[in-house]
MDAnalysis code that builds the backbone (N, CA, C; Angstrom):
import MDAnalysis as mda
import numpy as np

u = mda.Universe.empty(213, n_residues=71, atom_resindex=np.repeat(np.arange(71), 3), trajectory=True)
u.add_TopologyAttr("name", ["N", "CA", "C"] * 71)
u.add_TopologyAttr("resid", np.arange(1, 72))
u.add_TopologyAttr("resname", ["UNK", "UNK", "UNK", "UNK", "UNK", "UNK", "UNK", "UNK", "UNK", "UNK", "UNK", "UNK", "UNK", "UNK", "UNK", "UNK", "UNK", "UNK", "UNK", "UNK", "UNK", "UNK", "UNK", "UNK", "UNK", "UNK", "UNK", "UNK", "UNK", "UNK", "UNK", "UNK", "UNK", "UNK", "UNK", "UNK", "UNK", "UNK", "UNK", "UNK", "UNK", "UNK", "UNK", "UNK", "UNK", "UNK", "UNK", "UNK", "UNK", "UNK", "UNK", "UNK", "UNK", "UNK", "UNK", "UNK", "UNK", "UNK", "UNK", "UNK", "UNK", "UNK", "UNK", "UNK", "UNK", "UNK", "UNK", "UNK", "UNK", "UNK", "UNK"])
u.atoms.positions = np.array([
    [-7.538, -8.834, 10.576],
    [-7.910, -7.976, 9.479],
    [-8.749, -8.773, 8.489],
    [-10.004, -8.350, 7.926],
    [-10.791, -9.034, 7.106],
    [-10.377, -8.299, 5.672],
    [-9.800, -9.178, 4.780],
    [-9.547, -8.681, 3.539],
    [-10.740, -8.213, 2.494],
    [-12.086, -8.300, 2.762],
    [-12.862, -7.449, 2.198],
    [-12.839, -6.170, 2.880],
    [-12.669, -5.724, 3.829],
    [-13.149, -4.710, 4.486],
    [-11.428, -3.843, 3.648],
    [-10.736, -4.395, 3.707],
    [-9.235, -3.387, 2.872],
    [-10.349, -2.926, 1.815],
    [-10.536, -3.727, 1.222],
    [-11.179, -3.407, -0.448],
    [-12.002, -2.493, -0.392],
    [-12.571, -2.534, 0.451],
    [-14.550, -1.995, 0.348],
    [-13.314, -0.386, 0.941],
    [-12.960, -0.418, 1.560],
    [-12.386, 0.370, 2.551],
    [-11.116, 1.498, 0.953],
    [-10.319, 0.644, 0.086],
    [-9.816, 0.956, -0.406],
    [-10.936, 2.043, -1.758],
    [-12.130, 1.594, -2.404],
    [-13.040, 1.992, -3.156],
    [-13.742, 3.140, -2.504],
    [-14.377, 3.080, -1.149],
    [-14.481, 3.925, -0.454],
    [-13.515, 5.316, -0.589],
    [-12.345, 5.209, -0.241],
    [-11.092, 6.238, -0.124],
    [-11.292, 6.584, -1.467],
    [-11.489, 5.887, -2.334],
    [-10.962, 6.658, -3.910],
    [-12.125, 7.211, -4.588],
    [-13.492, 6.583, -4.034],
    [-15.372, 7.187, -4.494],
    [-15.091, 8.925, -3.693],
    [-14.578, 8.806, -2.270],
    [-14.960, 10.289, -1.933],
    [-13.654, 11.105, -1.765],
    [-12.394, 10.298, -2.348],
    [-11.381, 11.837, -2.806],
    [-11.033, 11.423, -4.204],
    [-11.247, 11.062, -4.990],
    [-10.977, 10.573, -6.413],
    [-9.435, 9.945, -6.364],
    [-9.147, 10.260, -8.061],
    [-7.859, 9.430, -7.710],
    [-6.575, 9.735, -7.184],
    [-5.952, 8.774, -6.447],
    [-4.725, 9.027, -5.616],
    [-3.594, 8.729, -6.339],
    [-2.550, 8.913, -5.509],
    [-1.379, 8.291, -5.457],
    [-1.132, 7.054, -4.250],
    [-0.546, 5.719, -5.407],
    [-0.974, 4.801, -4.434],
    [-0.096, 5.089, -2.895],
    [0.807, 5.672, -2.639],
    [1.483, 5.932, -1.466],
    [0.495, 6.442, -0.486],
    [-0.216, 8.063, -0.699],
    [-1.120, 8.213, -0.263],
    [-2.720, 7.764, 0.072],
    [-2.822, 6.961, -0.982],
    [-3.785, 5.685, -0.542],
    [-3.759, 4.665, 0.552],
    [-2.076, 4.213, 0.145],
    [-1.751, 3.200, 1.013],
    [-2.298, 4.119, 2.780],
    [-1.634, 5.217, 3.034],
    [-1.582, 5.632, 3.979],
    [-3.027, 5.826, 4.720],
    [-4.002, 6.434, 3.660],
    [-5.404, 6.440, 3.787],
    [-5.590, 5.350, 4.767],
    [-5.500, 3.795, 3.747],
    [-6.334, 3.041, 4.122],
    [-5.876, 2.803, 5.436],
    [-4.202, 2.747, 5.966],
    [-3.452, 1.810, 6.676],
    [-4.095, 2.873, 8.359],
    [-4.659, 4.178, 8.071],
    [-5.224, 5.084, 9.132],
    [-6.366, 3.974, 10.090],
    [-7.225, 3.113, 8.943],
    [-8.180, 2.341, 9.410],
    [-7.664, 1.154, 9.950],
    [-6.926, 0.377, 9.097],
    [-6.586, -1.004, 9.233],
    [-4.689, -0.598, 9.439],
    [-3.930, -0.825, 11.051],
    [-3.520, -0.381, 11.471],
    [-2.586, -1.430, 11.041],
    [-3.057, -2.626, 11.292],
    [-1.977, -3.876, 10.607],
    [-1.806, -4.183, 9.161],
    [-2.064, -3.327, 8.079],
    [-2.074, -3.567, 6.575],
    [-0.825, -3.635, 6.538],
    [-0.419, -4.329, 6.034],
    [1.368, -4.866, 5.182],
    [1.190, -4.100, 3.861],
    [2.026, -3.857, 3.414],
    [1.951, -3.233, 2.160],
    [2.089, -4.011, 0.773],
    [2.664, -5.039, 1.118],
    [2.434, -6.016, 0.113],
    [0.825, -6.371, -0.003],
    [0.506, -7.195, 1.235],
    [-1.078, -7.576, 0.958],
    [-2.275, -6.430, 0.045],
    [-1.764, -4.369, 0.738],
    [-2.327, -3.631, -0.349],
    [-2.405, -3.860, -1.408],
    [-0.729, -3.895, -2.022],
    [-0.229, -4.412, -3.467],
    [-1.252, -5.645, -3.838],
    [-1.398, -6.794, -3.361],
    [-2.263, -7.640, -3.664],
    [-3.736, -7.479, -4.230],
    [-4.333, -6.653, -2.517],
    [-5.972, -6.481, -2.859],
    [-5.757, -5.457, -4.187],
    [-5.144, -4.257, -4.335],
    [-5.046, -3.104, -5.641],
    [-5.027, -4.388, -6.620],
    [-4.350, -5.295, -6.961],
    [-4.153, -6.136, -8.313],
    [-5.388, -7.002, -8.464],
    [-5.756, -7.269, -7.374],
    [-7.390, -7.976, -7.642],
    [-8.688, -6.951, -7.492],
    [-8.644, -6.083, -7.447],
    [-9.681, -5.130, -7.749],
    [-9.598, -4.523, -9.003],
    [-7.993, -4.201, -9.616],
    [-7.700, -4.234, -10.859],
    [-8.325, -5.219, -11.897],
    [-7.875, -6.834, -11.912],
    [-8.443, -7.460, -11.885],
    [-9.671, -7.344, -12.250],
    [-10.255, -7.186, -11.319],
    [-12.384, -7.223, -11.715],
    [-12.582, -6.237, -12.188],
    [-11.848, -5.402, -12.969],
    [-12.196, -4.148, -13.544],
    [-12.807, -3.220, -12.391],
    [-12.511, -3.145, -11.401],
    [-13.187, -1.961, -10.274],
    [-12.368, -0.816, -10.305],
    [-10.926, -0.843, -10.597],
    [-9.880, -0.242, -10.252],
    [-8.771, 0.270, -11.417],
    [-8.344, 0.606, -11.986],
    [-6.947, 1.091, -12.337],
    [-5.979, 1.657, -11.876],
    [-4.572, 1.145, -11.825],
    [-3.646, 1.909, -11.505],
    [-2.218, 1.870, -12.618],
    [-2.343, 3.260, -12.814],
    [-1.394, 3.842, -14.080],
    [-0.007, 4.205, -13.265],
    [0.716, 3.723, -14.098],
    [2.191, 4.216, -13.811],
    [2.823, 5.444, -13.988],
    [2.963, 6.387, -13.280],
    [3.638, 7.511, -13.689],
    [5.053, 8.065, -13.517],
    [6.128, 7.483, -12.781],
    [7.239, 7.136, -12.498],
    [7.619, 5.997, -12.383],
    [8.825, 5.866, -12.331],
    [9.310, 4.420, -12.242],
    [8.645, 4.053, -10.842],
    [8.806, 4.326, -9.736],
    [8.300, 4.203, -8.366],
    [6.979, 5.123, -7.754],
    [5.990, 5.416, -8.682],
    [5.221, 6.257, -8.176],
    [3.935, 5.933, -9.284],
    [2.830, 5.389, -8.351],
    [1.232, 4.983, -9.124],
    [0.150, 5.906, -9.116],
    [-0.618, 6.113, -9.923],
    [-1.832, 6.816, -9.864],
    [-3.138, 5.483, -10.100],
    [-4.062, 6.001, -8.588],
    [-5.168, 4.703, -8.552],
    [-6.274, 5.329, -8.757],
    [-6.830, 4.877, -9.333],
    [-8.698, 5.749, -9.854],
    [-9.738, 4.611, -10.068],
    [-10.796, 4.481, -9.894],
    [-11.826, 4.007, -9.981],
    [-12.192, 3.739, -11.231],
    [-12.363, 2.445, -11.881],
    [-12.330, 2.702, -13.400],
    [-13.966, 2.882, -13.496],
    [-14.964, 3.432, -13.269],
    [-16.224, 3.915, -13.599],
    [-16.423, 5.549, -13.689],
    [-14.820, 6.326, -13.553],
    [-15.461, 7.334, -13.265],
    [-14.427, 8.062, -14.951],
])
């Protein structure tokens, strides 16, 4: 698994259905990349956060909303 291609792959999913729920994201991406761990998601989401590409808001104790921070 090439960890840019999660990313590019994760921005992708959220440019052409807007924002998710990270569960349903996770699932999105994991359709492509069959071996994604869900931690490593957790990872790439915090470094795309990070570079300002990304936000993800908390809306339950156990439940995220991820959006594209340009839009």
């Amino acid at each position: 698994m090439n960890d840019r291609l999660v990313a590019s792959t994760i921005v992708e999913a959220l440019d052409r259905n807007g924002a998710q729920e990270m569960e349903d994201l996770y699932k999105s991406v994991q359709k492509l990349h069959a071996d994604l761990e869900h931690r490593f998601f957790e990872e790439t989401l915090m470094a795309l956060e990070i570079q300002g590409i990304l936000r993800v808001q908390g809306m339950t104790k156990d439940r995220h909303r991820v959006e594209l921070a340009r839009r």
